[in-house]
C-alpha positions as CSV (number, residue, x, y, z in Angstrom):
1,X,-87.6,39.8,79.0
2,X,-89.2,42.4,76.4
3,X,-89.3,41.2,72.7
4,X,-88.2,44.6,71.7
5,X,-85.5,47.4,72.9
6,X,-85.9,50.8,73.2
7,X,-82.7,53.3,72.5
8,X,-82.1,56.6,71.3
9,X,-80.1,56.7,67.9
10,X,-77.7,59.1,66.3
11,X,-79.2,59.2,62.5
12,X,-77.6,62.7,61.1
13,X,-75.4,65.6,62.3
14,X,-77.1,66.6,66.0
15,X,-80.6,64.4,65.6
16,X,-81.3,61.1,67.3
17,X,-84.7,59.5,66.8
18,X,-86.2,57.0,69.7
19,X,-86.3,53.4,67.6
20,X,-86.9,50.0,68.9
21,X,-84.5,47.3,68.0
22,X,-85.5,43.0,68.2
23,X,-84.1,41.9,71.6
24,X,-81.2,39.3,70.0
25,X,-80.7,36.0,70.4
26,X,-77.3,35.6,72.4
27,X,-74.7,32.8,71.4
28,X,-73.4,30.9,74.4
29,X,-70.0,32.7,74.6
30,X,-72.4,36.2,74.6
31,X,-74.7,38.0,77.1
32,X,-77.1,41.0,77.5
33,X,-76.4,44.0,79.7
34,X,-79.3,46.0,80.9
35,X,-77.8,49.2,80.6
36,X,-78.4,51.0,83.7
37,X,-76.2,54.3,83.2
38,X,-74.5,55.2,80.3
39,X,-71.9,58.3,80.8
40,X,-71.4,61.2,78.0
41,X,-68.3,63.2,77.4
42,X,-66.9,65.6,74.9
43,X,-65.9,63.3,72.7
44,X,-69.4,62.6,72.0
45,X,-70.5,65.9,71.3
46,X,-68.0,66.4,68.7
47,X,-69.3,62.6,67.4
48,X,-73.0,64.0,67.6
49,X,-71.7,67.2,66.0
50,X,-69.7,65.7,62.7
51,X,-70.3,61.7,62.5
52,X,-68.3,60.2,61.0
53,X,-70.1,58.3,58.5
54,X,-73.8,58.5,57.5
55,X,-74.7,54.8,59.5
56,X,-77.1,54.9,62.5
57,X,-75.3,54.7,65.7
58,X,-76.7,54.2,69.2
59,X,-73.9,56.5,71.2
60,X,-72.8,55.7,74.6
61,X,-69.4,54.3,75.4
62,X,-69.7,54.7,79.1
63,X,-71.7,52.1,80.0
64,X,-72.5,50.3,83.7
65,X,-75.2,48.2,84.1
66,X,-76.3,44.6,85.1
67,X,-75.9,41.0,83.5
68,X,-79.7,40.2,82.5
69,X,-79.1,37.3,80.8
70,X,-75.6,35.2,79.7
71,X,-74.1,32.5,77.8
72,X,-72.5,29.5,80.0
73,X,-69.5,30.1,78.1
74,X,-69.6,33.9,78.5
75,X,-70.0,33.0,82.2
76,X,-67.1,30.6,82.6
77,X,-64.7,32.6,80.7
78,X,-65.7,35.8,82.4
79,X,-66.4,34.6,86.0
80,X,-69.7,36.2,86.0
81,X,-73.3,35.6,86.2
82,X,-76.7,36.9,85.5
83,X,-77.2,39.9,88.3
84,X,-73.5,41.1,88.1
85,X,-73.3,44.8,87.5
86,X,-70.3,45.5,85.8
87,X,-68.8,48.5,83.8
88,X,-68.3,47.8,80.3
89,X,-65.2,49.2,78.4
90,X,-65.6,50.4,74.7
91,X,-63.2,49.1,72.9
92,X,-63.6,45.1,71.6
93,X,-60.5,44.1,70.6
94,X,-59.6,40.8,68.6
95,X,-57.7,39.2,71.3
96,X,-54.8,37.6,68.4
97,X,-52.5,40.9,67.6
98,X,-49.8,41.9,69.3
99,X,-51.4,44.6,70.9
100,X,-54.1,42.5,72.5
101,X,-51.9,40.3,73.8
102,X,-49.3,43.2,75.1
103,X,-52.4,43.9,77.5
104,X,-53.2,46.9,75.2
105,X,-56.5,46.2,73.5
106,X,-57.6,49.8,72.8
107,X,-54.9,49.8,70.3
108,X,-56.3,46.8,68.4
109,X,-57.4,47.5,64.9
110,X,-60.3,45.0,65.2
111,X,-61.6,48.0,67.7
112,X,-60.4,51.1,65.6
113,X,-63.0,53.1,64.0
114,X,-60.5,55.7,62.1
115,X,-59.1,53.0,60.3
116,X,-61.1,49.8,60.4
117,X,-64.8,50.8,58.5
118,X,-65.7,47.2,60.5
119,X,-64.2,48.0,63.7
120,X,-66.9,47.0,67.0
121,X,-66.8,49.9,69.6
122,X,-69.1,50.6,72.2
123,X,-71.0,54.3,71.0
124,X,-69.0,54.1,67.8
125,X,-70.4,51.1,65.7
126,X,-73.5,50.9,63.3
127,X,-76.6,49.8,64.6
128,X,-76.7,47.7,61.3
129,X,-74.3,45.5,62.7
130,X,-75.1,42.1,63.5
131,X,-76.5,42.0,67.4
132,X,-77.1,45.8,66.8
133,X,-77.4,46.8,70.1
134,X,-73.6,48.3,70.1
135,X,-74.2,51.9,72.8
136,X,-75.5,52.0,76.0
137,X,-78.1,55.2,75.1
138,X,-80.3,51.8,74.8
139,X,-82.1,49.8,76.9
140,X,-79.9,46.6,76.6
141,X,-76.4,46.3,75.5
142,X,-74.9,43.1,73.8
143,X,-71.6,41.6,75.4
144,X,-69.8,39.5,72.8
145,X,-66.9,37.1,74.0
146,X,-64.2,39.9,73.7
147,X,-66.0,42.1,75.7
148,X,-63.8,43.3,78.3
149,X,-65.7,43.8,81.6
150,X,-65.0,44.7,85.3
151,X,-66.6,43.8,88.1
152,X,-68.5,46.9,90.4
153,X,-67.4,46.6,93.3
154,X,-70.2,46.1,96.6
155,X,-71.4,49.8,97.7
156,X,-70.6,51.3,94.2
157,X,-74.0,52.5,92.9
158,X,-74.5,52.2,89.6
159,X,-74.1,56.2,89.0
160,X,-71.3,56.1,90.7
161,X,-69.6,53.4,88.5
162,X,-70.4,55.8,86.0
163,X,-67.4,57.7,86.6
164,X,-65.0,54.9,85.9
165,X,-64.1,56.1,82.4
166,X,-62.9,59.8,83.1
167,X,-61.7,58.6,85.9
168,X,-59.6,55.7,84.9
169,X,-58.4,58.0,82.1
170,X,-57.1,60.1,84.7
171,X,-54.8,57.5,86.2
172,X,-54.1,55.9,82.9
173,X,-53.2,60.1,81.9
174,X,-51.7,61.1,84.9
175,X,-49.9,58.1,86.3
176,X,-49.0,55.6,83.3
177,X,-48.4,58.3,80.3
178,X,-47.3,61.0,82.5
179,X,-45.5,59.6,85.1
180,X,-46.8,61.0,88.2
181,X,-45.9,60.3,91.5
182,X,-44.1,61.3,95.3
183,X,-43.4,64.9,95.2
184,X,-44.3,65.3,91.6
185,X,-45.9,69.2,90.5
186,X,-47.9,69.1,88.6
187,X,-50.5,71.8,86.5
188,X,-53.5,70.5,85.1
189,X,-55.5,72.5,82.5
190,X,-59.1,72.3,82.8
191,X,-61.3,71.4,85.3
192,X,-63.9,69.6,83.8
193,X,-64.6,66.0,84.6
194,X,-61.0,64.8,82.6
195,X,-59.1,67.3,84.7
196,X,-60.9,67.1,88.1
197,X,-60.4,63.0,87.6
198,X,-56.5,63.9,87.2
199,X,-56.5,65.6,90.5
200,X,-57.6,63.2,92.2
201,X,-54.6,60.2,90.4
202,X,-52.0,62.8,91.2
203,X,-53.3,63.3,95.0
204,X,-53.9,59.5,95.6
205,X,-50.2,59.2,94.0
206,X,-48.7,61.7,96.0
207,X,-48.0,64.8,94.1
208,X,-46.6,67.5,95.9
209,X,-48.4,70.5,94.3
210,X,-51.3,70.1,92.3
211,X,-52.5,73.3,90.1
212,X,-55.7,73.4,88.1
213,X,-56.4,76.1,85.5
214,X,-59.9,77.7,84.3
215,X,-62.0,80.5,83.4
216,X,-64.4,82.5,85.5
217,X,-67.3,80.8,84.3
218,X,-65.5,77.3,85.7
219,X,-65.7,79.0,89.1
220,X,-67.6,76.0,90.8
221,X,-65.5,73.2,89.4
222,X,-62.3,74.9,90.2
223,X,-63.8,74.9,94.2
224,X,-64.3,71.9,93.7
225,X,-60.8,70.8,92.5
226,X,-59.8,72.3,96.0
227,X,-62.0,70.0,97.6
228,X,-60.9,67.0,96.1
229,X,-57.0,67.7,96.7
230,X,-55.5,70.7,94.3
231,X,-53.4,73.3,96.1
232,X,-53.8,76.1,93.9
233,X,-56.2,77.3,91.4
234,X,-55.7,80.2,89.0
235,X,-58.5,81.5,87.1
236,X,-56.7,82.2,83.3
237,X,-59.6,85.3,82.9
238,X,-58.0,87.0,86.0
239,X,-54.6,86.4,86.1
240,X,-51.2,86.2,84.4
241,X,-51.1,82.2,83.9
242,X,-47.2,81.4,83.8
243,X,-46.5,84.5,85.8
244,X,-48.9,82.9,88.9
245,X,-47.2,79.4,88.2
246,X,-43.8,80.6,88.3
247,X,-44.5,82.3,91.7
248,X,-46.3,79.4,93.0
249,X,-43.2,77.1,92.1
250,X,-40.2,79.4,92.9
251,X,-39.5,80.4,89.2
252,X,-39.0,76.7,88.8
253,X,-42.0,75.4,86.8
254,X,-43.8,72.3,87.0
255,X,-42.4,68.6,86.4
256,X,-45.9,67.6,84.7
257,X,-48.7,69.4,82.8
258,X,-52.1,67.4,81.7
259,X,-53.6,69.3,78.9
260,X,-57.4,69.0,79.5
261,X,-59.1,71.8,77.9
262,X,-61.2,71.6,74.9
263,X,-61.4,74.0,72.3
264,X,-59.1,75.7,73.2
265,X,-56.9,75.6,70.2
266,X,-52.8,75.8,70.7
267,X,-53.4,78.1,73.9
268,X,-52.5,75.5,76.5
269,X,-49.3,73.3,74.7
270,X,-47.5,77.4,74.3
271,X,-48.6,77.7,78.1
272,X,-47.3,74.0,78.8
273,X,-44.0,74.3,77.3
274,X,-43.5,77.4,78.9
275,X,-44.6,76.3,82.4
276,X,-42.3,73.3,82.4
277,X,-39.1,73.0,84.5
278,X,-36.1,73.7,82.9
279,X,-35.4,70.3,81.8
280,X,-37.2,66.9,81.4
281,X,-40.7,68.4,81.8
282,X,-43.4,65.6,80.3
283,X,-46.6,67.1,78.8
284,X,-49.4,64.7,77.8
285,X,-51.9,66.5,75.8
286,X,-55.6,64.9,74.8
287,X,-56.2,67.4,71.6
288,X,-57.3,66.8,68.1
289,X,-55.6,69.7,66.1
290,X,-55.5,69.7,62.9
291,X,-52.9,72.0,62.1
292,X,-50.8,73.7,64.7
293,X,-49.0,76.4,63.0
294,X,-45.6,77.5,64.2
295,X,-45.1,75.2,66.7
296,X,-42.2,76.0,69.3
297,X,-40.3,72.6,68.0
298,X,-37.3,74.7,68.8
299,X,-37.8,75.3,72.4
300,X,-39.7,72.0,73.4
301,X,-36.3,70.6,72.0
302,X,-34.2,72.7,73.9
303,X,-36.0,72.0,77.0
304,X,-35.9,68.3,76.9
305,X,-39.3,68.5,77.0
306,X,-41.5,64.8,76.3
307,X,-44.6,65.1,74.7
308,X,-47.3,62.6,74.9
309,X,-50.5,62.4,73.6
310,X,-53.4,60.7,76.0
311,X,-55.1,58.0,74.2
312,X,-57.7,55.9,76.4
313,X,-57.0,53.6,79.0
314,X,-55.8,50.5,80.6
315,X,-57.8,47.4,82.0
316,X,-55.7,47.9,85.3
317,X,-56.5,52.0,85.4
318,X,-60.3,50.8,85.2
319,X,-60.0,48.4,88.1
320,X,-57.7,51.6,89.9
321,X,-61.1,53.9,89.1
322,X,-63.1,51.1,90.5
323,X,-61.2,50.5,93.8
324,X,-60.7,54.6,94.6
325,X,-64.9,54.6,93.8
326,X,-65.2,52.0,96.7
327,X,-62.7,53.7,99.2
328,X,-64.8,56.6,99.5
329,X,-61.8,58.8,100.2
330,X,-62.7,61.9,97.9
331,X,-66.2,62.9,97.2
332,X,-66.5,61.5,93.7
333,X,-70.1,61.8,93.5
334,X,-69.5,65.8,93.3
335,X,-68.3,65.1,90.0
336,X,-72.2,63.3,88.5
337,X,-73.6,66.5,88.0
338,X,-77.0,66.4,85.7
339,X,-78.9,63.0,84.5
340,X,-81.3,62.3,81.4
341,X,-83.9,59.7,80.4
342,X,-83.7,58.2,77.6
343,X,-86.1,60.5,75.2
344,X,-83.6,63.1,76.3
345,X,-80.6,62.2,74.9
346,X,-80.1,65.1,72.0
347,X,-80.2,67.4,75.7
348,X,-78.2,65.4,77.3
349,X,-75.4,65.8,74.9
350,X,-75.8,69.4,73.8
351,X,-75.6,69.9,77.7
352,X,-72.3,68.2,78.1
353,X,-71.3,70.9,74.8
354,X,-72.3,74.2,77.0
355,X,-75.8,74.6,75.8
356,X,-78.2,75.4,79.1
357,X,-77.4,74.2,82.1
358,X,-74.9,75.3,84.6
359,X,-71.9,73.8,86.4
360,X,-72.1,70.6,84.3
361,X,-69.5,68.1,84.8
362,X,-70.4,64.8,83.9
363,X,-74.1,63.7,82.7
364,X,-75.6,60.7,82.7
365,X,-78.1,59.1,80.9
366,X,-80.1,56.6,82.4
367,X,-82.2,54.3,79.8
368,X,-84.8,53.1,82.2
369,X,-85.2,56.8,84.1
370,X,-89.6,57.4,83.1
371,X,-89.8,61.5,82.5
């Protein structure tokens, strides 16, 4: 193996520098992932946009790639060996709270970055760490012990696996939060990759009537949400949004409706609320507001209406991502739109934000791709 690693590194608001980082020594309950794709979403364009704090980072919290070298503890406790690809989750919980051991890790402040200064999470943590190689926009990745990993199933290219995180966040989203299921409606808004993976958890759990919402410019992705299973698409640009929903339902409204537009400000929860059944309509919203002045408290209340936020996922939503990846039953690989090296990574970011290309729905960037 190389004596040094090559990654790309978040040092200010929008710049990232190429560095190379000491390949570390791994302890025996550790390992080294050679990063093979690392997926980028919106999140980390608003992390590239504002950090957080001032710390170099190494981004990349969607990370898939192959075991290149690992600890005989790491390989005992995690039934794996050098040559396994696996996708990596980002969170790295202690593994002692409560919440680790309720199965629910991503809550775990050992892995929370808003309130922990410490916290370890793939894309998230300083580079100045110990092990530093914490993001997969990097040649190698380190896997501590309470790493949690998942196994890529045979026939899953690595690209492919790359899709495990909207995806799983769509079942997590969609079926866990939400409550999805036989019969349910259902309106999603926004078909970008979050949305487009939430049509295909609703369809694979049997939603009656699946409707996706977008604007003109989203004209390809809403075809494509067609394709992979929603009945109805409604362009908000054209058309009178509740008015269309109404009609589709019968004047009835929706039982469900996933909230997965960005920047879009309170738009979509006053369109929610309102396209919601007349009583015990669930809305699971992924937004970061700030403020969200006069808020219809009055009528969400009146409605019965619950509302959920989405936050992450589940260990068994990624192995649910994994095993619909492997069944081949909807074309997923519609969704892996555009790809990067490396030395591209400020591009491959400000593409997933709307600058340049075209159509974009999920970008990868692949450390060892040669420009």
């Amino acid at each position: 193996m190389a004596e040094q690693v090559l990654a790309a590194v978040r040092t200010g608001p929008g710049r990232t520098e190429l560095r190379e980082f000491p390949m570390p020594d791994i302890p025996d309950d550790g390992a080294l992932l050679k990063v093979e794709v690392a997926g980028i979403c919106g999140t980390d364009v608003k992390m590239y946009a504002k950090p957080p704090f001032t710390d170099p980072v190494i981004m990349g919290h969607e990370n898939v790639g192959v075991i290149a070298k690992a600890g005989r503890t790491f390989s005992e406790r995690k039934g794996l060996v050098e040559g396994d690809r696996v996708f990596v989750e980002h969170y790295v919980g202690c593994f002692r709270c409560e919440w680790c051991h309720r199965g629910e890790y991503r809550h775990c402040e050992a892995t929370d970055w808003r309130t922990n200064p410490d916290a370890r999470r793939y894309g998230y943590t300083s580079a100045d760490n110990p092990f530093r190689l914490w993001g997969g926009f990097s040649q190698y990745l380190y896997l501590p012990w309470n790493s949690v990993t998942h196994r890529v199933p045979d026939g899953v290219s690595a690209e492919l696996a790359g899709l495990v995180t909207p995806l799983s966040n769509g079942i997590e989203w969609a079926l866990v939060t939400a409550g999805v299921g036989y019969a349910s409606t259902v309106l999603i808004q926004g078909p970008g990759q979050q949305g487009l993976s939430q049509v295909v958890a609703c369809k694979q759990a049997g939603a009656s009537l699946i409707i996706v919402t977008g604007t003109t410019r989203d004209a390809a992705r809403l075809a494509l949400a067609e394709e992979l299973g929603a009945d109805h698409v409604i362009d908000i640009t054209r058309e009178d949004t509740l008015q269309r929903v109404l009609e589709i339902t019968g004047g009835r409204g929706v039982d469900v409706v996933l909230d997965c537009t960005a920047g879009a400000g309170t738009a979509p929860v006053m369109l929610g609320i309102d396209a919601l059944k007349r009583r015990e309509g669930t809305m699971v919203v992924q937004g970061e507001l700030a403020a969200f002045p006069d808020f219809p408290l009055k009528k969400l209340t009146e409605k019965s209406i619950a509302l959920k936020s989405a936050r992450g996922h589940g260990y068994r939503a990624c192995e649910l991502a994994l095993e619909q990846l492997a069944s081949g039953r909807f074309p997923l690989e519609k969704l892996s739109t555009h790809s990067f090296g490396l030395e591209d990574a400020d591009r491959a970011i400000r593409t997933v934000g709307g600058e340049g290309a075209a159509d974009v729905i999920h970008v990868s960037l692949l450390p060892w791709a040669r420009a």
